[in-house]
MARVO-795951 format. One record per residue (C-alpha): residue number from 1; x, y negated, z. Coordinates in steps of 0.5 Angstrom, whole numbers, plus 500, padded with zeros to 3 digits. Layout:
N
> seq:xx:yy:zz
> NUM:X:Y:Z
...
This chain:
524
> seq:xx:yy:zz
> 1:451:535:478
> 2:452:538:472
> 3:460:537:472
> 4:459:541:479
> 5:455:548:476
> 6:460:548:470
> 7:466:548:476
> 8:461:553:479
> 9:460:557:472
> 10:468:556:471
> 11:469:560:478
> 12:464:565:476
> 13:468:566:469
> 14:475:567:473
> 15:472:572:477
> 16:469:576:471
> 17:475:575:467
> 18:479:578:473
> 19:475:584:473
> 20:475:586:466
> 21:483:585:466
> 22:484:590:472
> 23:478:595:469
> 24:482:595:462
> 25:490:594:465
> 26:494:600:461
> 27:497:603:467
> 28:498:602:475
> 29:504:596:473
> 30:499:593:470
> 31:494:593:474
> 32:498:591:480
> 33:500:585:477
> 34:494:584:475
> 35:491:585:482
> 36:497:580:484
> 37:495:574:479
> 38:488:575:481
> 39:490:575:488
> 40:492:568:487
> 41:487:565:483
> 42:482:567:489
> 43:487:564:494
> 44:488:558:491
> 45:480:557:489
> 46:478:558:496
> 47:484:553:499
> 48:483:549:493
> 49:477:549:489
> 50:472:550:494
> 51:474:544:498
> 52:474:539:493
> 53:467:541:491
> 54:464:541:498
> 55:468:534:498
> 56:465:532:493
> 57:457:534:494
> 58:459:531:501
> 59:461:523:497
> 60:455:525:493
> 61:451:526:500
> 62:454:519:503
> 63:452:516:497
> 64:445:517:497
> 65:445:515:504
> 66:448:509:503
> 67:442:507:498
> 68:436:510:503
> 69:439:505:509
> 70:437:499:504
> 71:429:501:504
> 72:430:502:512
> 73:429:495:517
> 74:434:495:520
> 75:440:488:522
> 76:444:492:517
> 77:446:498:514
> 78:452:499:517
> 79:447:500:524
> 80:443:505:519
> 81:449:510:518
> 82:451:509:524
> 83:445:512:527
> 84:446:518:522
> 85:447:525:526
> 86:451:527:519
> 87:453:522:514
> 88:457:526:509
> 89:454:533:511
> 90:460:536:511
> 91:465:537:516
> 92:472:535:514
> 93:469:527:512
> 94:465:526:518
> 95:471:528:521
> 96:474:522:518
> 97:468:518:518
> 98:468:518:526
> 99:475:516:527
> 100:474:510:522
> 101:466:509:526
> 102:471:508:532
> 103:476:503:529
> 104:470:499:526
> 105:467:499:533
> 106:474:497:537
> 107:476:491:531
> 108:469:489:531
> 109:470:488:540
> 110:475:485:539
> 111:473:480:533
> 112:479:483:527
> 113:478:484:520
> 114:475:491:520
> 115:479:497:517
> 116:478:499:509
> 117:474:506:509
> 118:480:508:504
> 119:485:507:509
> 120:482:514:513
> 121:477:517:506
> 122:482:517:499
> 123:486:522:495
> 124:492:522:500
> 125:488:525:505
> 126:484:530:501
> 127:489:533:498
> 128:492:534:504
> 129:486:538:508
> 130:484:542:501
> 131:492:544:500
> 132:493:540:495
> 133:501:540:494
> 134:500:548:493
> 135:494:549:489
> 136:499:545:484
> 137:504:550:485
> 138:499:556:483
> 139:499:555:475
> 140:506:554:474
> 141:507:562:479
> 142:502:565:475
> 143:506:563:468
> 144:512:566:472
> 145:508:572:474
> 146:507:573:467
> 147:514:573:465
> 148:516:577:470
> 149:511:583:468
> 150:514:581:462
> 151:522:582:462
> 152:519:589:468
> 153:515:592:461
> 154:521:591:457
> 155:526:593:461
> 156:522:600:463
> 157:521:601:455
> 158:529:599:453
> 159:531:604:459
> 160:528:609:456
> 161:530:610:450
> 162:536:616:447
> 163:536:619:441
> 164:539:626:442
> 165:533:629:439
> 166:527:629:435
> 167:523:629:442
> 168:527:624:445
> 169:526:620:440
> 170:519:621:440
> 171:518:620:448
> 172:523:615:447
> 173:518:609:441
> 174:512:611:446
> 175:516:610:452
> 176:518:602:449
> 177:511:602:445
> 178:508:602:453
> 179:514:598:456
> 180:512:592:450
> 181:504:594:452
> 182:505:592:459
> 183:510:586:457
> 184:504:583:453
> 185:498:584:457
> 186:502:581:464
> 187:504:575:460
> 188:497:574:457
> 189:493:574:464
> 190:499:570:467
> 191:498:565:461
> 192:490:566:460
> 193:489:566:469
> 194:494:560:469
> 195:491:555:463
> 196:484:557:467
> 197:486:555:473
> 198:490:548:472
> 199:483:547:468
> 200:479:548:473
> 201:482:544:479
> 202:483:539:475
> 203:475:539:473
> 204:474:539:480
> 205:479:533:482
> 206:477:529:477
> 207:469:529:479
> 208:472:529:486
> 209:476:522:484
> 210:470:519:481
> 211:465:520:485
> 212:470:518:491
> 213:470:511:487
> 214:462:511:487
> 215:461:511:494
> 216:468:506:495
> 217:464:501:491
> 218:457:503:495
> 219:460:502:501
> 220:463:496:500
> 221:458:492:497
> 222:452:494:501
> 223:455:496:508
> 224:462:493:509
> 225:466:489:505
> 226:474:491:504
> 227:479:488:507
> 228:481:483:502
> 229:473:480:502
> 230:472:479:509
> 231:479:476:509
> 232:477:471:504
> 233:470:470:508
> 234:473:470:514
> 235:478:465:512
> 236:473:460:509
> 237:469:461:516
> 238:474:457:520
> 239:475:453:516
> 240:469:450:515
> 241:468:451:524
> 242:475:447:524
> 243:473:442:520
> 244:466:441:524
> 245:469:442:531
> 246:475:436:528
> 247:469:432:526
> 248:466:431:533
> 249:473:430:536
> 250:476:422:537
> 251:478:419:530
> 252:484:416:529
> 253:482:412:523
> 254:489:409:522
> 255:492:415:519
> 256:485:417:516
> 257:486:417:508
> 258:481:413:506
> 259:484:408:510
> 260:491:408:508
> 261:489:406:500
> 262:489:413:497
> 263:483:413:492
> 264:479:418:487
> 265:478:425:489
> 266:482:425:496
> 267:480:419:499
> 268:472:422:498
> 269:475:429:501
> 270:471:428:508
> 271:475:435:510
> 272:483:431:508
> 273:480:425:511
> 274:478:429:518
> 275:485:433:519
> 276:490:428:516
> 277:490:424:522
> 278:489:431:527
> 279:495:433:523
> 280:499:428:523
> 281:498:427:532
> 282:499:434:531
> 283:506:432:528
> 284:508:426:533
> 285:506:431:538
> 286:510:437:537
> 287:503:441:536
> 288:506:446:530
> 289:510:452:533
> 290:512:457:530
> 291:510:465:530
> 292:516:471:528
> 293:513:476:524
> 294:518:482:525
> 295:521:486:520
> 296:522:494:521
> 297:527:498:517
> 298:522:504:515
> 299:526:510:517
> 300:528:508:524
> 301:524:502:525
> 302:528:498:528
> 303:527:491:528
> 304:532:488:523
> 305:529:481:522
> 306:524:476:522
> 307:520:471:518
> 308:517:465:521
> 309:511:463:521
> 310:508:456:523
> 311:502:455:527
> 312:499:449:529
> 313:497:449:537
> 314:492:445:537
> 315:491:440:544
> 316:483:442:544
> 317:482:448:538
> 318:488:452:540
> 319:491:456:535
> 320:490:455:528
> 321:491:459:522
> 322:496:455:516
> 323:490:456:511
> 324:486:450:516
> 325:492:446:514
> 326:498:447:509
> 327:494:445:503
> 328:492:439:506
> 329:500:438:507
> 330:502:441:501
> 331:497:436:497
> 332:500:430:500
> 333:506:431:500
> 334:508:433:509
> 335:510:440:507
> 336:516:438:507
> 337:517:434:514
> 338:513:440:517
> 339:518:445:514
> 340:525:441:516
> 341:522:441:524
> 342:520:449:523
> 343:527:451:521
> 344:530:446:526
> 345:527:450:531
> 346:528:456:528
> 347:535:455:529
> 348:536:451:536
> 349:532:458:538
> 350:538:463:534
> 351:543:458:538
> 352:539:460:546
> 353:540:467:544
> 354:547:468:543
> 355:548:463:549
> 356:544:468:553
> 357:548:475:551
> 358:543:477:545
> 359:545:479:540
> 360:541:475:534
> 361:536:478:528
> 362:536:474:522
> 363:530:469:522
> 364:528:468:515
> 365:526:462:513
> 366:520:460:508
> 367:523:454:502
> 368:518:451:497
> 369:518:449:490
> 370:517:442:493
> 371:522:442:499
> 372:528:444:493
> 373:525:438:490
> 374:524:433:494
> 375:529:434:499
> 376:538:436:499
> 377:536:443:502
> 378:543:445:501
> 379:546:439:505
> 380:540:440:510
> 381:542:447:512
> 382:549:446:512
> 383:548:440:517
> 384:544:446:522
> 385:549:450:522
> 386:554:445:525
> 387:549:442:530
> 388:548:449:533
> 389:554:452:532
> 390:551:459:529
> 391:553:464:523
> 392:550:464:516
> 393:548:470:516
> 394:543:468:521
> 395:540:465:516
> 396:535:469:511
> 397:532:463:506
> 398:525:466:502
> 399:525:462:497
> 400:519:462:493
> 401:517:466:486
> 402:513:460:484
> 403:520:455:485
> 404:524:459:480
> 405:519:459:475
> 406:516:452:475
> 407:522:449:477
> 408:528:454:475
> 409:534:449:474
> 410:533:446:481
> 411:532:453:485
> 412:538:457:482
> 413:542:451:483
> 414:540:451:490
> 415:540:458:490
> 416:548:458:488
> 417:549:453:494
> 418:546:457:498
> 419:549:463:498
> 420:557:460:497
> 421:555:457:503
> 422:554:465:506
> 423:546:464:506
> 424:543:471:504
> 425:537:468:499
> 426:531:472:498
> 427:526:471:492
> 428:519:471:495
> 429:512:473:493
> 430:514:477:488
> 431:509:481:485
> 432:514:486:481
> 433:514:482:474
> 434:521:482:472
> 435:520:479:465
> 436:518:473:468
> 437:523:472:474
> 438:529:473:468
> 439:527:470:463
> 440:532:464:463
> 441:537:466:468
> 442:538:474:470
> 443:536:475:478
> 444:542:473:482
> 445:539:473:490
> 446:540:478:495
> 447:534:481:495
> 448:527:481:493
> 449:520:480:498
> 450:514:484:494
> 451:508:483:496
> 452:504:489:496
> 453:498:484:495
> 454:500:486:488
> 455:499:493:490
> 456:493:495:493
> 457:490:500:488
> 458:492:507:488
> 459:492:506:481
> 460:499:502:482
> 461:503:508:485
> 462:506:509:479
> 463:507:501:478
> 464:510:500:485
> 465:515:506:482
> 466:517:503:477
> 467:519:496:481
> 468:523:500:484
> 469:526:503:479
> 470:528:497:476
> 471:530:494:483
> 472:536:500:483
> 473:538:499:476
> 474:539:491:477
> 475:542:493:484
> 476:539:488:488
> 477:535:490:495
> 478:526:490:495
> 479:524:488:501
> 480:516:489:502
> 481:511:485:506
> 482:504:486:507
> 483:504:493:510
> 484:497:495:512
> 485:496:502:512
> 486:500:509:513
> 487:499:510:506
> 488:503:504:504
> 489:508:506:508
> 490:509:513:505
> 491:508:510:498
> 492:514:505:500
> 493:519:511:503
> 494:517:515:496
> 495:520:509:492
> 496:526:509:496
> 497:524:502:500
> 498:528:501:506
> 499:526:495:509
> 500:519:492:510
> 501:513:488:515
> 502:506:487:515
> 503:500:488:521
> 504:501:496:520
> 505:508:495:525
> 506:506:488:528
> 507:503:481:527
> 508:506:475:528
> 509:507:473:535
> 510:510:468:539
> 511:516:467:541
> 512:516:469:548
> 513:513:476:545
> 514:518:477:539
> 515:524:475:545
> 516:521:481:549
> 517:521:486:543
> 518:528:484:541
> 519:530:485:548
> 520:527:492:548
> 521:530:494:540
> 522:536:492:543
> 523:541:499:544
> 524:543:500:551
């Protein structure tokens, strides 16, 4: 509050200062230019200032209220708000707050995970409705003003000068006297009106930006969690449904880990020893498909690749997530025959494309640390090539960051392999750290695929740029994964980012679904 009447104050200061310089300008340049600064000031106080203040009372209101819900009976504080006739109290964030409200409701209908408040509520857009973009342009014009006024009273004063008698060269010093007068009082109200200025928006913005974080934190810990904690709840949820829906299901104890002479921990693990043998039928069964997740050029967006992705198409439960049971195959050592039976599928699809006329996209192909360790990944894929008679090139293998960096030797042996053979390797999971990733060897894959898991705070921008940056240093392509929003996409564009996917351009889909967007993408 107090920050607030001291912006109000600062405006109040302006004004007066505007007033007494246009009331004491020694003649009518002066005064104009005075008049024209001051003109900006106003313009820019009323696009600018004013609206980052009414948003901020506007936050402070939301706030407030978030906290009145909780003394109020009711099934939820989200139920509450929703009930308000005016949330914020001011027009532009209710504006933004029913369209977020009508999302929420049509995720909520169809069961998603529902959409971050800040995806329509942030910085971005805010600067955007208060102008933002040219109210910081204003400090730099009035300065100039200044120095224009300045060079005017200068070349006025030198424009007059003659020396052809004593009179003239009396008239001719006041002449230069008063250019040099108008010269100083223009820069000193550009200087004096562009430093009060600059400190006022930045005041302001800061004290919006604050209390902006406040409300955000509010929001999500008493009325809806972000994006990344439902999803971590949500995730854990059907987990936990799953493994009770398996346990009520027939058992086939000849696969169970208790009966197979596993010991310790894993054996007393009751949720590895109700999805093992569901797992293993799951394999014998050719249960476990795989999704294709596009990946978009961000200027065109066209679909210029796909990301496999495995699904379990369970015979009861339908389709369930990789997080119900990849770490049970990664913990005893199945992920790889799952992987093998993934990537041949993936390359016997890429052979029915090109026999029925289409033109195939690259299908990228995810290989863990346990899979270069346990298995001849080059000779595996070489051998695929052959069986199904398809280019390299159709072929994009993600090798895992984690690979590279626990077992180093091994991945940039099988990365050089790789890419002789005429494979395009991309690093995956890369979280922008550099240093790491180069720290034995320097950087030889084709590509890296950043996680914008990574980047999720606005905080990051100037980190996101720096990765790319340095990406264009080394001359090596980033790809990024886990787009969201069209604030990440924005961001992406800025740092020159070409290529990319995530569920703001589409979620996995099944391969009947990705076939009819690739026929769709395809030119005519």
């Amino acid at each position: 509050m107090f920050m607030r009447r001291l912006s109000y104050l600062a405006i109040a200061i302006i004004t007066l200062g505007g007033a007494i310089l246009a009331a004491f300008s020694p003649d009518t340049l002066s005064l104009a230019m005075t008049g024209l600064i001051c003109l900006i000031v106003g313009l820019g106080i009323f696009f600018g200032v004013l609206p980052v203040i009414s948003y901020t009372n506007g936050l402070v209101y939301a706030d407030q209220n978030i906290l009145r819900t909780l003394d109020i009976q009711s099934s939820s504080s989200w139920v509450a708000i929703r009930q308000m006739d005016s949330f914020f109290h001011q027009p532009v964030l209710d504006r933004l707050f029913g369209e977020y409200t009508e999302k929420v409701r049509q995720q909520r209908e169809s069961g998603q995970v529902m959409s971050d408040i800040e995806d329509y509520i942030n910085e971005d857009i805010l600067g955007l409705q208060s102008w933002q973009n040219v109210v910081l342009q204003i400090p730099g014009t009035l300065t100039g003003l200044g120095i224009l006024g300045t060079f005017i009273g200068l070349i006025m004063g030198i424009s007059g000068i003659g020396f052809s008698s004593v009179e003239a060269t009396i008239s001719s010093v006041q002449m230069l006297l008063s250019g040099i007068e108008v010269a100083f009082y223009t820069s000193i109200a550009g200087v004096i009106f562009s430093s009060l200025f600059n400190i006022l928006h930045k005041i302001t913005w800061n004290i919006m930006a604050r209390q902006m974080g406040m409300f955000i934190e509010d929001f999500h810990k008493f009325v809806i969690p972000s994006v990344e904690e439902q999803s971590r709840y949500r995730e854990r949820r059907e987990i936990q449904q799953i493994i009770e829906r398996l346990d009520r299901l027939p058992k086939n104890p000849g696969y169970s880990l208790a009966n197979s002479g596993s010991s310790g921990a894993a054996a007393n693990d009751n949720n590895e020893q109700i999805l093992m043998p569901q797992i293993m039928n799951g394999l014998r069964e050719g249960e476990f498909i795989f999704y294709l997740q596009p990946r978009y050029n961000l200027t065109t967006r066209k679909v210029v690749g796909a990301e496999a992705l495995v699904r379990w198409n369970h015979s009861r439960l339908g389709i369930l997530s990789p997080a119900i049971f990849m770490p049970v195959l990664e913990k005893n050592g199945y992920i790889t025959r799952l992987d093998q039976y993934v990537w041949e599928q993936a390359c016997a699809t890429i052979r029915r494309w090109i026999d029925t006329g289409h033109r195939p996209i690259p299908i990228s192909l995810n290989v863990s640390k346990t899979d270069i360790m346990a298995i001849e990944i080059v000779e595996f894929f070489t051998d695929m090539l052959k069986k199904y008679r398809i280019p390299p090139m159709c072929l994009e293998l993600d090798v895992a960051k984690n690979a590279y960096l626990e077992a180093h030797r091994a991945a940039m042996e099988a990365e050089n392999a790789l890419r002789q053979a005429g494979f395009r390797v991309i690093v995956d999971g890369f979280d922008g750290d550099y240093i790491s990733l180069n720290a034995q060897d320097p950087i030889t894959a084709d590509a890296l695929k950043l996680d914008l898991r990574h980047f999720l705070q606005r905080k990051n921008a100037d980190a996101l740029n720096m990765v790319f940056d340095q990406a264009r240093q080394l001359k090596i392509p980033v790809i990024a994964e886990g787009i969201e929003n069209m604030e990440q996409l924005t961001q992406l564009r800025k740092c020159g980012c070409l290529e990319g996917q995530g569920y703001h351009f589409s979620k996995p889909l099944p391969l009947h679904e990705f076939e009819v967007l690739m026929t769709g993408d395809e030119p005519k």
